[in-house]
C-alpha positions, 0 to 999 in steps of 0.5 A: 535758235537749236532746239536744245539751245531753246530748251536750255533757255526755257529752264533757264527762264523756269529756273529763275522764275521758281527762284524769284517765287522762292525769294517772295515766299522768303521774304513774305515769310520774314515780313510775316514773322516781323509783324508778329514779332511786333504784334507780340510787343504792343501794348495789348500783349504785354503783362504788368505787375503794379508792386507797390508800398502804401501807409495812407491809401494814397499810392494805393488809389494810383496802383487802383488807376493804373489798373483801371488803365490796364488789366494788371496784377496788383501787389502790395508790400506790407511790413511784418510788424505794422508802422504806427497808425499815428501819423506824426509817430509813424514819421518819427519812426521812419526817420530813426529806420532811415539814420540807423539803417534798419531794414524792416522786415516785409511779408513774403510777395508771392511774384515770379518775376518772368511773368511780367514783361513790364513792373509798375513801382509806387512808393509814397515819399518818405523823408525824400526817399521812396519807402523802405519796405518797396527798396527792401523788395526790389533788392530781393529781386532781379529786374535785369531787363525789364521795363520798369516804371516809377512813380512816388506820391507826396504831400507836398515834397514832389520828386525829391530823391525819389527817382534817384532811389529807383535809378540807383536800385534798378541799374539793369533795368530799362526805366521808363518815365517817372510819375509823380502826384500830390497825394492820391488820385482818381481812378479814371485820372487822365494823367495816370492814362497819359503816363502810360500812353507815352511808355506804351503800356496802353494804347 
C-alpha cells in the first residue's frame, strides 16, 4: 500500500469514526429529549384544576378527595342568587329552571384556562342532569384539548344523563373515564385514588 493510499485510508477510518461519534451523540441527544419530553407529561408535572358545583356538601367532599390525591386547585362555582336552603323547594325550583331553560346567573371564577393541563368537573345530579351552574361555566370556557375528567354524585339516580351532559358540552375536549358516588366520600377514598390512577393523574 502507497503512503498516500494509507494516509487516505486513515482519513477515511477518521472520518467515519468522528461521523459514528456524531451519530451517537445525535441520537443520545434525541433519547434525551424524548425522556424529557415524557418526563414532563407524568403525573407528578402535571397541573389540575378540580371545578365544580356543590348544594348539599356532597361533590364538595369528592373535590376535597381529589385534592387529597393530588395537589390541585380547587374552584367552586356558585350562583349569583343562592338556591333555597329547603331541599325539597330548591328541587322544585331546579326543575322549573330546567322546563323553561333559565340559565342562572354564577359569580365570576377567577381561572386562566392554560394553566392546567388536566380539569377535574364535579356536579351533583340534578333531574338526571349535571348541575346548571357547572354547564353555565364550562359553555363560558374552551377546554379544546385538554384532558377532562367527569364525575357526578347521586342520591340514588347513578349515572343517569349525566356523562352525556359532559360529552355533549365538552366535544374537543380528551375525556378521560367517568366517576360516579352515592352521596359523598371520604377523603382518603381508595376509590377516588383508583380513578385517578387508571387516568394517570397520580401515580
Amino acid at each position: 500500500m502507497t503512503k498516500a493510499l494509507s494516509q487516505s485510508f486513515g482519513l477515511t477510518i477518521m472520518t467515519k469514526r468522528r461521523f459514528l461519534a456524531f451519530l451517537g451523540a445525535t441520537m443520545t441527544a434525541q433519547l434525551m429529549a424524548g425522556g424529557a419530553r415524557a418526563q414532563t407529561a407524568t403525573a407528578s408535572n402535571q397541573r389540575v384544576a378540580v371545578v365544580y358545583f356543590s348544594e348539599s356538601g356532597n361533590t364538595k367532599s369528592l373535590a376535597e378527595s381529589v385534592a387529597n390525591f393530588k395537589a390541585a386547585d380547587l374552584f367552586r362555582i356558585e350562583p349569583v342568587e343562592p338556591y333555597p336552603s329547603d331541599y325539597q323547594k330548591s328541587t322544585e325550583v331546579v326543575k322549573y329552571e330546567l322546563d323553561n331553560n333559565i340559565v342562572r346567573p354564577i359569580k365570576p371564577v377567577t381561572i386562566n384556562v392554560d394553566d392546567y393541563d388536566v380539569f377535574v368537573l364535579l356536579s351533583p345530579t340534578w333531574w338526571h342532569h349535571i348541575a346548571q351552574p357547572l354547564q353555565t361555566w364550562i359553555k363560558s370556557v374552551d377546554l379544546s384539548g385538554k384532558l377532562v375528567l367527569t364525575a357526578n354524585t347521586h342520591g340514588g339516580g347513578g349515572l343517569m344523563h349525566t356523562r352525556e351532559d359532559f360529552e355533549a358540552l365538552l366535544p374537543n375536549s380528551r375525556l378521560g373515564t367517568h366517576f360516579m358516588t352515592y352521596s359523598g366520600v371520604r377523603k382518603n377514598s381508595m376509590f377516588v385514588r383508583t380513578w385517578l390512577r387508571e387516568n394517570r393523574v397520580i401515580e
